[in-house]
Structures are given as structure tokens and as C-alpha cells.
C-alpha positions in Angstrom: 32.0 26.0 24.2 31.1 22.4 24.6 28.4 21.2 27.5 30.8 19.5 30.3 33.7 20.5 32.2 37.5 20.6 31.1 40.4 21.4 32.9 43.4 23.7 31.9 46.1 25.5 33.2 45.5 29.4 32.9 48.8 31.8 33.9 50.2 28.7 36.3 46.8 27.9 37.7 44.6 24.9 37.7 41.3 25.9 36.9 37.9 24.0 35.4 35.9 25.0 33.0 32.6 25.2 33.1 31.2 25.3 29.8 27.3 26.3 29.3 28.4 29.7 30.7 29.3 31.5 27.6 32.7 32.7 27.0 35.0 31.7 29.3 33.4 31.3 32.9 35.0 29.5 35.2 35.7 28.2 38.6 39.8 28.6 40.0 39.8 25.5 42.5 43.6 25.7 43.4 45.9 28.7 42.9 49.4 30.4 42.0 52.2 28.9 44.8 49.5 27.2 46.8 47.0 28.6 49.0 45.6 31.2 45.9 48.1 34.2 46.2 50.7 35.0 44.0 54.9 36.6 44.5 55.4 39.5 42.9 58.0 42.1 44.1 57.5 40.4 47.9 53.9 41.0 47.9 50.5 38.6 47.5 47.5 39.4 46.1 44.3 37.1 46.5 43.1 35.1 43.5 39.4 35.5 43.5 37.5 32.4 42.8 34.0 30.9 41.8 31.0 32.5 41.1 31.2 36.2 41.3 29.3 37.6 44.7 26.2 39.8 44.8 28.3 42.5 45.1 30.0 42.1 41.9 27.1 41.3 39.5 25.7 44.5 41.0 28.7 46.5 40.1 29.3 45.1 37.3 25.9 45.4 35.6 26.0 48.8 36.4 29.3 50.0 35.2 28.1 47.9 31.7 24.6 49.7 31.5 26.1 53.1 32.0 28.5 52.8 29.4 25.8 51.2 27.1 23.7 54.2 27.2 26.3 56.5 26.5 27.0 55.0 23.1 30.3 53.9 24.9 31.0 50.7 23.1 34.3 50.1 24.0 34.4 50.6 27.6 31.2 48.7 28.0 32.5 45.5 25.9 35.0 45.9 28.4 33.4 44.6 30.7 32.1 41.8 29.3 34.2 38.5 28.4 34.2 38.7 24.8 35.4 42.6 24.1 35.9 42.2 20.6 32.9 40.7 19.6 30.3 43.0 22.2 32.3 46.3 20.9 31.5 45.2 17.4 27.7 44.8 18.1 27.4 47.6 20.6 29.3 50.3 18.1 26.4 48.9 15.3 23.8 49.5 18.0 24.4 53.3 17.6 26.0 53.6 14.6 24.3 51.3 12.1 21.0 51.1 14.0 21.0 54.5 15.1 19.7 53.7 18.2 20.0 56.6 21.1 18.5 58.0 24.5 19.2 54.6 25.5 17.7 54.1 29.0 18.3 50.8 30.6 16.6 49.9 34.0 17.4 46.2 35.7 15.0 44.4 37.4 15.7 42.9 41.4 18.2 40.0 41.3 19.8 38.1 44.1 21.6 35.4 41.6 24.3 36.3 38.6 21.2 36.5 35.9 20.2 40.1 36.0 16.8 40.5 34.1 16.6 44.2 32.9 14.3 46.2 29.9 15.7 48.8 27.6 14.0 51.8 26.3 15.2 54.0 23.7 14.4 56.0 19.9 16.0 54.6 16.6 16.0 57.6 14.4 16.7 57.9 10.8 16.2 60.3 8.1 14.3 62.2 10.2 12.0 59.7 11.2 12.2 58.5 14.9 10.1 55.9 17.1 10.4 54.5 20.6 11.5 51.4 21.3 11.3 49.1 24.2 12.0 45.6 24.6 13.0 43.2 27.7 16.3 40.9 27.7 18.8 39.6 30.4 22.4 38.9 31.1 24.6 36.8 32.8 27.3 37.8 35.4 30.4 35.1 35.2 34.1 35.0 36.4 36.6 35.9 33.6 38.5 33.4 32.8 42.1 34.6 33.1 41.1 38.1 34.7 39.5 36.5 37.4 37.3 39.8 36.7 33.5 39.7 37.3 32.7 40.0 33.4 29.3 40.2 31.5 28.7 36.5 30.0 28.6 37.8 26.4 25.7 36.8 24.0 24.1 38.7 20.8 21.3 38.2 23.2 22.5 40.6 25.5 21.8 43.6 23.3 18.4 42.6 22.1 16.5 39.1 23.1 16.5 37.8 19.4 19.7 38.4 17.9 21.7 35.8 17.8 25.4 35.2 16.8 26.6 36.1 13.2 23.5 38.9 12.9 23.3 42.7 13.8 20.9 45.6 13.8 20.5 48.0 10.9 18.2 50.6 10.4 17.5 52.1 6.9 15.2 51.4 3.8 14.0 48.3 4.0 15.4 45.6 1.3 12.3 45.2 -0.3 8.7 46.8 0.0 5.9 45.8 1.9 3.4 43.8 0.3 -0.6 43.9 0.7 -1.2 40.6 0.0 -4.8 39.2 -1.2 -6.8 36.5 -1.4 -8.1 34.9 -5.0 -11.0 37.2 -4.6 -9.5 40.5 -3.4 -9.7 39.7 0.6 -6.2 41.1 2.0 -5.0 38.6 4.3 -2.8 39.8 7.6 -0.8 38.0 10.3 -3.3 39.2 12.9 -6.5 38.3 11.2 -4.5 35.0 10.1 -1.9 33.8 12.7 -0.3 31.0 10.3 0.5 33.3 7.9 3.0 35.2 9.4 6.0 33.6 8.1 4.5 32.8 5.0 3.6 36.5 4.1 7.3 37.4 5.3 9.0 34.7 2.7 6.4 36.1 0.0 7.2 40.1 0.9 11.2 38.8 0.2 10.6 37.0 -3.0 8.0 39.2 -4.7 8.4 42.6 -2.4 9.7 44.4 -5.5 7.7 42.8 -7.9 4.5 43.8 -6.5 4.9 47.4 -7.3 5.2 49.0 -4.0 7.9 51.5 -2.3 10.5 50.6 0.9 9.9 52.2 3.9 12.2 52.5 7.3 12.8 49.6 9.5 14.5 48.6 12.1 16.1 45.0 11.5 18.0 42.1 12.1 20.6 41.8 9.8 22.2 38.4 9.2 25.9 37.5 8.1 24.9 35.2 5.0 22.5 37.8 3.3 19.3 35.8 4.0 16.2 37.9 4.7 16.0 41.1 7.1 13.7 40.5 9.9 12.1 43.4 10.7 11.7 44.8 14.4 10.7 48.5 14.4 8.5 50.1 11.3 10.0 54.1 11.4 8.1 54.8 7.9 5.9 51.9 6.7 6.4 52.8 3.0 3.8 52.2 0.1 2.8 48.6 0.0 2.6 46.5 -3.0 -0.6 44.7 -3.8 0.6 41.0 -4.3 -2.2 38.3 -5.6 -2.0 34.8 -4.2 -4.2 31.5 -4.4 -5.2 31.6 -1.3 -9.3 31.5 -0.1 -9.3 33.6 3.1 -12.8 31.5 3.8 -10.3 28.4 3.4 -7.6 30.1 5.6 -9.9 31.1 8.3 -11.6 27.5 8.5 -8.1 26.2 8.3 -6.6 28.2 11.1 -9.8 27.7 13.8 -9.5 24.0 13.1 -5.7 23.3 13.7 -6.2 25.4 16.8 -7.8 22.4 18.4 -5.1 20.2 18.1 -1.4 20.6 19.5 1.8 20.3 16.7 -1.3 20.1 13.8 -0.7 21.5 10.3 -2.5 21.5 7.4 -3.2 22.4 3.7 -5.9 22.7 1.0 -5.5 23.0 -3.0 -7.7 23.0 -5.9 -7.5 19.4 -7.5 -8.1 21.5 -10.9 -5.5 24.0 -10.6 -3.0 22.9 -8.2 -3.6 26.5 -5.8 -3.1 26.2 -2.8 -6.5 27.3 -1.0 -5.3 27.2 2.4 -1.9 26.4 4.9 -2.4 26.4 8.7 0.2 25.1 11.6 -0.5 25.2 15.5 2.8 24.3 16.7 5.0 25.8 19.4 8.5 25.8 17.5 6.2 28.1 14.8 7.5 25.8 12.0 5.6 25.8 8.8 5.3 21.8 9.2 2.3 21.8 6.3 5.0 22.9 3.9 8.6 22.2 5.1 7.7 19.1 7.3 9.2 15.3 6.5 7.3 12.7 7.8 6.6 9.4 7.6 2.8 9.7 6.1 1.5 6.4 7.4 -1.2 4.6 5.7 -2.4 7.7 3.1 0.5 6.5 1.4 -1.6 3.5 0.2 -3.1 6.0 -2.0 0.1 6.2 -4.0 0.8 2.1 -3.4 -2.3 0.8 -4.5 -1.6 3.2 -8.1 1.5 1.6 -8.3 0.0 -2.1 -7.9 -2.6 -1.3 -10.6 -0.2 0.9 -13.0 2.2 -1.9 -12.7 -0.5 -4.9 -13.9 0.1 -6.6 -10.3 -3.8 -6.4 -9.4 -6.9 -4.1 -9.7 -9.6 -3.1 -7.1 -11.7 -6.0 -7.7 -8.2 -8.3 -7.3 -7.3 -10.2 -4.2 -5.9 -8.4 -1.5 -6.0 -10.7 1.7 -5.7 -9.3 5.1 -3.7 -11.7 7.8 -3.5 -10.8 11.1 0.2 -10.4 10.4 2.9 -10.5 7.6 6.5 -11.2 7.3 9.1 -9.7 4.8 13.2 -10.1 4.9 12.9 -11.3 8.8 10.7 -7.9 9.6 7.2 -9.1 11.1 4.1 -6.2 10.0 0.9 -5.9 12.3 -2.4 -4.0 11.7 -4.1 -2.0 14.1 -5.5 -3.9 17.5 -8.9 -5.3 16.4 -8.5 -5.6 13.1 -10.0 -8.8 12.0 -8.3 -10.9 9.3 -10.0 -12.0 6.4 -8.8 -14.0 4.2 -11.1 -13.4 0.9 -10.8 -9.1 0.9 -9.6 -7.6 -2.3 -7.7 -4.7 -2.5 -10.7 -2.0 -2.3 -11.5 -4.0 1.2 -8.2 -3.6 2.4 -7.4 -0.4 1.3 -11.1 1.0 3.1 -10.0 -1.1 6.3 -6.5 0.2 5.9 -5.1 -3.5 6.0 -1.3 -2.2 6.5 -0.6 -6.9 6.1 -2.4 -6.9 3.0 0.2 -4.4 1.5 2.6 -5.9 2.7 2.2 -8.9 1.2 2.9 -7.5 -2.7 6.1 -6.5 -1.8 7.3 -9.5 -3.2 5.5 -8.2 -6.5 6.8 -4.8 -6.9 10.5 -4.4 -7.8 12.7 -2.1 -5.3 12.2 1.4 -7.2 8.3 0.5 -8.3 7.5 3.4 -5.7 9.5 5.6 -6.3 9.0 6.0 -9.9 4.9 5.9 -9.4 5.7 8.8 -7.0 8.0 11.0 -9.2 7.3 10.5 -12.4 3.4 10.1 -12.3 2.6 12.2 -9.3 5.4 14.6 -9.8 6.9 13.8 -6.3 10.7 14.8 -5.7 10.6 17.3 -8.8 11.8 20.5 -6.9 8.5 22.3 -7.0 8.0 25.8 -7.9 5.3 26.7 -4.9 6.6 30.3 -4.5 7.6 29.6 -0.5 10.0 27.2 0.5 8.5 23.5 0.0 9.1 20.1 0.6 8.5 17.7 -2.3 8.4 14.4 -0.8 11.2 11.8 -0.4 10.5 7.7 -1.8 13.7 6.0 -2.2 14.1 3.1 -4.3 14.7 1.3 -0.5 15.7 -2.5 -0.7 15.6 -4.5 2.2 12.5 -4.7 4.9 12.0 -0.7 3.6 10.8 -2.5 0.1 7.4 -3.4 2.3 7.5 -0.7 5.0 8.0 2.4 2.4 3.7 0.1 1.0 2.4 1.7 4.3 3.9 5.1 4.8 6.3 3.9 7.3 10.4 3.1 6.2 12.1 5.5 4.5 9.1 7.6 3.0 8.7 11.4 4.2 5.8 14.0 2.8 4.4 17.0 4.1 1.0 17.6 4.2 1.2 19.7 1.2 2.6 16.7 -0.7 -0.3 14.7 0.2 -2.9 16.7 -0.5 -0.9 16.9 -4.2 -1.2 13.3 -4.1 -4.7 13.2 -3.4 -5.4 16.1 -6.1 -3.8 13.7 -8.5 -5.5 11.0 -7.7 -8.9 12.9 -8.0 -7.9 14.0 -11.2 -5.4 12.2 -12.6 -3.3 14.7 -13.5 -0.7 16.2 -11.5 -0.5 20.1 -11.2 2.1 21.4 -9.4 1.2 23.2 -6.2 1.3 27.0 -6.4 0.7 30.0 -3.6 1.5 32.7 -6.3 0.7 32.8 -9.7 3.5 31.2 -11.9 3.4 33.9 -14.3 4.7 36.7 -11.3 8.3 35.7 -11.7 7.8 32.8 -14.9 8.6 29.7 -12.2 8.8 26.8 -14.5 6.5 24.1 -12.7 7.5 20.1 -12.0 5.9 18.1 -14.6 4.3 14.7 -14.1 2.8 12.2 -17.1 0.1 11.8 -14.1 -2.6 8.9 -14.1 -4.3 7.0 -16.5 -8.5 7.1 -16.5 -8.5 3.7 -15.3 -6.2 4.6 -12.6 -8.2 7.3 -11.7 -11.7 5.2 -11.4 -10.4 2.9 -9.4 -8.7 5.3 -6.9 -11.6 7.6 -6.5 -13.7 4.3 -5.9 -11.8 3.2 -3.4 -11.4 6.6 -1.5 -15.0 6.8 -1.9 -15.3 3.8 -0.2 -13.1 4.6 2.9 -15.1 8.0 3.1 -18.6 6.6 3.3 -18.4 3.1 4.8 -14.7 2.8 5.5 -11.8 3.9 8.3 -12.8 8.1 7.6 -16.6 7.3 7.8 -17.1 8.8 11.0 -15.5 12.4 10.5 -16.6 12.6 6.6 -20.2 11.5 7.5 -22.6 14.3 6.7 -20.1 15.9 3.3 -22.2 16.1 0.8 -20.4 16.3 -3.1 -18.2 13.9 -4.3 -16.0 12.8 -1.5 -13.0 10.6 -0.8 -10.6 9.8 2.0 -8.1 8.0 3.5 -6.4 7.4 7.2 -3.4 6.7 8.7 -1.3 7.0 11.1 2.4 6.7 11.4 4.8 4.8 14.4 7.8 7.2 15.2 11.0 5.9 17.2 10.8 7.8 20.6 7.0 9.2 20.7 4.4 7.3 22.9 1.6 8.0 20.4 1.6 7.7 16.3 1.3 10.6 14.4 -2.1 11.6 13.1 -2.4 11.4 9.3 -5.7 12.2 7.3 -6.3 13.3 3.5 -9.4 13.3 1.8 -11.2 15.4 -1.4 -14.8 17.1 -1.4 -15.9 18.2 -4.9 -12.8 20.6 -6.1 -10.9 20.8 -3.0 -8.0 18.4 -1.7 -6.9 18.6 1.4 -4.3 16.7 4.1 -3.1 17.1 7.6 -0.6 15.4 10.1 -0.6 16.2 13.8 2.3 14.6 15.7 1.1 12.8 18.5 -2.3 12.6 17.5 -2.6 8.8 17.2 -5.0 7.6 14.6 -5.8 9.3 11.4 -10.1 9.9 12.8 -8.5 10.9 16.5 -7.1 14.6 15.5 -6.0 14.8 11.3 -9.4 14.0 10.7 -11.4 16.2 11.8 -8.9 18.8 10.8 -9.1 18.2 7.3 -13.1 17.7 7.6 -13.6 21.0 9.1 -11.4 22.2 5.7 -13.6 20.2 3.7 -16.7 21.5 5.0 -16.0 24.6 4.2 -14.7 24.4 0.5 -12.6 26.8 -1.3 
């Protein structure tokens, strides 16, 4: 039901409907024949209105919870304002998730929300565990009943199903999985938090692969026959050992640094392999942003725009790159960071280690409208539909005409990248060839990787001389000082319609290890990315 309110005409009466209150609550604000009564065989009966009384939410609730734990599906669904669908999902409560001794105690209420916590045993194949779990309902007027009705909602029966899923118990669809790090070190969701989802997709794509045995769960069971998400663990099963890239010394520097920083993510590879090392997120929607995000990149894209300028003959590090306070293209006016000074002799390695967004700019009228975009995809594989063994992003650079032409120079426009796909991008610049990022060995399920012509030597030189530059004397001094190796960097940050701050937006390589991070809100590249992906760095793989 839509947020707002909507009239209608119910059995001859006006009513509104208040929408936001699940299925059908509403308020009666005139009634049958005036007055709220209605004629039949010479007698009245009052029309009861509004929000259902103390009284009712109490009886209600309780005639609902009774039923509930006797397994009565029916004649609890019945009270409740969506029968068909609550008998449905209650009957699978005992049938299909064998769920019993269901004892159901609410909390103290004085509104129509009635907190309450449920404990029962799911038992199967004789195999039974306790379960307990906390959830709440909400007490509404029926809408053509006038009936004080449960407000139905998967909800209801457990706090994280949600419409078009169930519960199931029985063998799990696919074994557990013990998965390890490149040297042996098995890696959990405890020890490492931003793993959890990760180790859940990997346990559904390679679960039966890895040579283990199902074991008993309790699930979640969705409608489209995407991934069980397990609740309750009756047998755990034999796991399956399952190899991935990962460096748990990587992982664990990875996880403590993004901790510092609110909505951070990040992720390392191997410049010489394309493995990933490490993957952390510290965000509150638990989204796996290093992977799966789409972001404007900000001014680490100038990594992949100052290839394209030297690939495509337009200039070379040593060429003239001047830096104006400001620049115009198509009508659109670009600034650079407040206190940037201009100078009007830099070439493109001073620009690029000051991160002179103007200077970039200003060769938009040199590059033709899909120069980008084929620098990104067919040189550092960008926009290939990778192969990573999780779900990925690949990065998005359309051939964008228009104001975009210049914007897309500076990571701003209509570019979008993970960190996953710049840390690729600074592998391949490193190395000049592009390896596809993997988590899990190709070879476990024969994943044919994106493929990329990658850079030439020339390229390369120039790139690495210039990252050098921004590491050691340029805009990332200051949080790669003290890195020993070979190192390279670069900074950014990236404007977003409706935030107060930029987004954060660092990448940078220490011997054989690339790494990049974005925190949203973070404001400059040194202020919060930084320091993630030096922490990263300092470490190593």
C-alpha cells in the first residue's frame, strides 16, 4: 500500500485509508445511515472506529499467540488482516520448518505495537535445537470487519523474513565450507567481520565443489531460488576445505583499518597475479561497497586519463600540462581544490602530483568522446564482466559527449568504479598488464577471465614515475611517508549531489601489492582513504 491517505467507500461507508499500516488499516470517519449504526431487521449495531483500544490489542494478541503455539495456522491467520497469506507462512512454520513447543511471551505495551520473543525447538531427522528470537506486531482496524486484526507482515513470524520467503528446515543446499587463506590460515566471520557475506556467496558457489557433506539448517527460503540464508545449524555437516587468495595478515590489517572510518571499504591485490589479498567494509547497510559499489572515483581516475593522453600521442609526462585557477568546457566552469596555486609552466607529471583537476580539463578538447572508454576497457580490462568468483562490479566509462567529455578526465561525470576496480587499475598500471581480479582460483570451476591488451613499457615508466611522484613529494606524501619499497599513489576525492562532504578516494602500490579505498563522506583522498590504504600497504600481502 502506497505512503498517503485515500478515500473509498467500504459496504456503504466512507472511510480513509491510512496506508503505512500494512494491509488494510484504517480509520471509519462517518458511518452507515449517519451517526455510525446500521438497519438490519429493526435493530443498530455500532460501527467501531479508529485505532483499536488497549483493550483490543490485548485480546487480540492473545487469541493470535495462543493459536500460534498450537500449530493452529488457520484460526491464528484469522486474526490477522491478511488470512491467506499469514496461514500460508504460519502452516510452513510447523510443517516445513518443523518448528514446535512454540512458547510466545509479549512484552508490556500501552500502544497497538506489541513487542514480544518466541521460544521454541526445530527438529528434524532426529536432530533438534532451541530456538529463540525477538520480533513485534502491530494491532490495526480491519478494513471492512471493523475487527481489531493483527497488521500482517512476514515479519511477524520471524524479524528477518520478509515477503516472497519462508522457513525450511532440512539438508542444507550446499555444504559448509572451511575456507583458507593462500597459506592455509582458515579465515571465519568472527575472527574477520567483513567476511561474512563474502564467505556466504563463496559457500553457495563452490559449497559442493569443495568436497564437503550438507548438514541441517534452519533457513530462509526465498521465492526466486536465490541462496538459503541460514538461521539455526541442527547438524553442522562436514565442511569442505575451499582455497582462496586471500592473506589473512592482509585481511586483518584491512579490517582494523576501515574500522576507523565510517561507510569505508577497501581492497588489496597482487599487481603480479591479479589475487585479491584483502576486502574490508565498515558500513552500517553491511554492503560489500569494495566490490559491488559505483562511484564516482574522483581524481585517481587521472591514473587511467593521463594513459589515455600518452597512449593516444596527445602529450607525455615531460609535456605541458598547465594548471589555471579554473577551466571552461561546453558552458560547464571546472575548479581545483581551495589553495591550489595556478601555474602556468607545469607539465603533466606536476599536475598530475598536485592533482590539477583544470589542467585535465583542458585536453578534453584533444581526446575524442570514447578516448576513455576504450583506454579503460580494452587496455585495462574495465567493463569486461569479470570472473572474481563473488559478485563484482567492473567499472562503468561511457563514451559521454557533452560537459561529461571533461568531467568523466577527473573521476567526476558519468564514471563509476569500486574500489576493487581501482586497485585493478593501479595493478595495471604498475605492471602494465592487466590480470583479472580473482578471490578463488580460476581453475575451481574453469572461470574464463576478462582479457585486456594492457599497457605499453613506455606507458608503464611514465605512470609509475608519476605515481612515484605524488607518493614521495606530491598530494599522498603525507600518509605514504615512511613506505619503504617501491611506491606509488594517487588522491582524490569526488563531489556527490546531496552530501556536504566529497567522498574520500585513495589508491596507491608498495612493491607487489595494490591497493584502493573510498569512504563516503570522507572529504579528501589524505583525510580518511588514505590512511586506509597505507595501513594496507604497510602491512604487505
Amino acid at each position: 500500500m502506497r505512503r498517503g491517505v485515500r478515500a473509498a467507500v467500504v459496504g456503504g461507508v466512507a472511510v480513509v485509508l491510512v496506508s503505512g499500516a500494512g494491509y488494510g488499516a484504517f480509520n471509519v470517519v462517518s458511518a452507515l445511515n449517519g451517526g455510525g449504526t446500521g438497519a438490519a431487521g429493526g435493530g443498530s449495531a455500532v460501527v467501531r472506529t479508529g485505532p483499536p483500544s488497549s483493550a483490543e490489542v490485548r485480546e487480540t494478541t492473545r487469541k493470535f499467540f495462543a493459536a500460534w503455539e498450537k500449530g493452529q495456522a488457520s484460526t491464528a491467520a484469522s486474526y490477522t488482516n491478511y488470512p491467506e497469506g499469514a496461514e500460508r507462512l504460519l502452516t510452513a512454520y510447523g510443517k516445513d520448518a518443523h518448528i514446535t513447543e512454540v512458547k510466545i511471551t509479549p512484552s508490556a505495551t500501552s500502544g497497538p505495537t506489541v513487542p514480544f520473543t518466541v521460544k521454541a525447538t526445530v527438529s528434524y531427522d532426529g536432530k533438534s535445537k532451541p530456538l529463540a528470537y525477538e520480533s513485534e506486531l502491530t494491532v490495526v482496524r480491519g478494513q471492512t470487519t471493523h475487527r481489531a486484526l493483527v497488521d500482517w507482515q512476514p515479519s511477524v513470524v520471524h524479524p528477518q523474513l520478509e515477503r516472497g520467503e519462508t522457513l525450511y528446515t532440512g539438508e542444507s543446499q550446499t555444504p559448509p565450507i572451511e575456507a583458507v587463506d593462500r597459506s592455509g590460515t582458515v579465515l571465519t566471520k568472527e575472527a574477520y567481520p567483513s567476511l561474512g557475506p563474502i564467505l556466504d556467496q563463496l559457500r553457495t558457489r563452490y559449497g559442493d565443489k569443495a568436497g564437503g557433506k550438507p548438514g541441517v539448517e534452519l533457513v530462509i527460503r526465498h521465492e526466486d531460488d536465490s541462496a538459503d540464508i541460514p538461521l539455526l545449524t541442527l547438524s553442522k555437516g562436514t565442511p569442505g576445505r575451499l582455497h582462496t587468495t586471500l592473506s589473512a595478515s592482509a585481511q586483518a590489517a584491512a579490517e582494523q583499518a576501515v574500522r576507523k572510518y565510517a561507510e569505508s571499504s577497501v581492497v588489496a591485490v597482487k599487481p603480479s597475479t591479479g589475487e585479491v589479498l584483502a576486502v574490508a567494509n565498515h558500513r552500517e547497510d553491511g554492503f560489500n561497497a569494495a566490490f559491488l559499489g559505483e562511484l564516482a572515483p574522483g581524481s585517481t581516475m587521472k591514473i587511467l586519463s593521463a594513459a589515455t593522453l600518452i597512449d593516444n600521442g596527445i602529450t607525455t609526462m615531460s609535456g605541458p600540462a598547465p594548471c589555471p585557477d579554473q577551466a571552461v568546457w561546453q558552458s560547464q566552469t571546472f575548479h581545483n581544490l581551495a589553495g591550489m596555486r595556478e601555474d602556468p609552466h607545469a607539465t603533466l607529471a606536476d599536475s598530475f602530483a598536485r592533482s590539477c583537476n583544470t589542467a585535465f580539463v583542458k585536453y578534453a578538447d584533444e581526446v575524442k568522446v570514447d578516448s576513455l572508454t576504450r583506454e579503460a576497457e580494452e587496455r585495462f580490462g574495465l567493463g569486461q564482466d569479470w570472473k572474481v568468483g563473488v559478485p563484482s562490479f567492473d567499472g562503468r566509462v561511457p563514451a559521454a559527449g557533452g560537459p561529461d567529455t571533461a568531467a568523466d578526465l577527473i573521476g567526476q561525470g558519468q564514471v563509476q568504479m569500486s574500489p576493487l576496480d581501482m586497485a585493478s587499475v593501479t595493478a595495471t598500471a604498475m605492471t602494465g598488464a592487466f590480470r583479472q581480479p580473482v578471490i578463488v582460483p580460476l581453475s575451481l570451476d574453469d572461470r574464463a577471465p576478462a582479457r585486456a591488451r594492457g599497457l605499453s613499457s613506455g606507458t608503464v615508466q611514465q605512470l609509475r614515475s608519476m605515481m612515484n611522484r605524488t607518493a614521495v613529494s606530491g598530494t599522498a606524501a603525507g600518509v605514504m611517508s615512511g613506505l619503504s619499497g617501491s611506491i606509488g599513489a594517487k588522491t582524490g576525492s569526488a563531489e556527490v549531489d546531496g552530501q556536504t562532504k566529497s567522498n574520500s578516494w585513495f589508491t596507491g602500490y608498495r612493491d607487489d601489492v595494490a591497493a584502493a579505498a573510498m569512504t563516503q563522506d570522507g572529504g579528501h583522498g589524505i583525510d580518511a582513504a588514505g590512511p586506509i590504504v597505507a595501513a594496507v600497504l604497510r602491512t604487505g600481502g
